[in-house]
C-alpha positions, 0 to 999 in steps of 0.5 A: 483554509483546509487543514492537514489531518493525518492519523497514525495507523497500523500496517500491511504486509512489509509496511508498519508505522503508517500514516493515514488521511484523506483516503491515503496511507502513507509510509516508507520502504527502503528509504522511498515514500510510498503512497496508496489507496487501499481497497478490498482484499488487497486493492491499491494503487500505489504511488512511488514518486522518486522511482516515478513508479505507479503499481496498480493491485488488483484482487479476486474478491468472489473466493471466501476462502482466501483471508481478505487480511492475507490477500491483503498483505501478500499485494503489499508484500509484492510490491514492496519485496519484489517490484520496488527493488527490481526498479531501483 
């Protein structure tokens, strides 16, 4: 049997108070649970299952002159800040 293991864990962009385990990171906005992958630099794919909604970030990762941290949190803040309410 396979237990659950979820973790507490920090926030990006608009997101705090998340949850992490099994390579996802879960939280919520605006009343909606968001689950999503986070890679490099801002990657994610981000899962919105009662907007039935998949949002798929990619990144530039060849400019060092870009924070990681802030690429990071400009991707989540797009999707939570803009896409998500213009699909609500």
């Amino acid at each position: 049997m396979l237990q659950t293991w979820w973790t507490p864990g920090g926030g990006v962009g608009p997101l705090n108070h998340l949850q992490y385990g099994y390579l996802w990171w879960l939280g919520s906005s605006g009343g909606h649970r968001i689950a999503f992958a986070w890679g490099y630099r801002g990657q994610y794919i981000v899962l919105i299952p009662d907007q039935h909604l998949v949002v798929v970030v990619t990144s530039r990762l060849d400019d060092p002159t870009v924070d990681p941290n802030l690429e990071a949190d400009q991707g989540m803040s797009l999707i939570v800040g803009q896409i998500l309410p213009a699909v609500r």
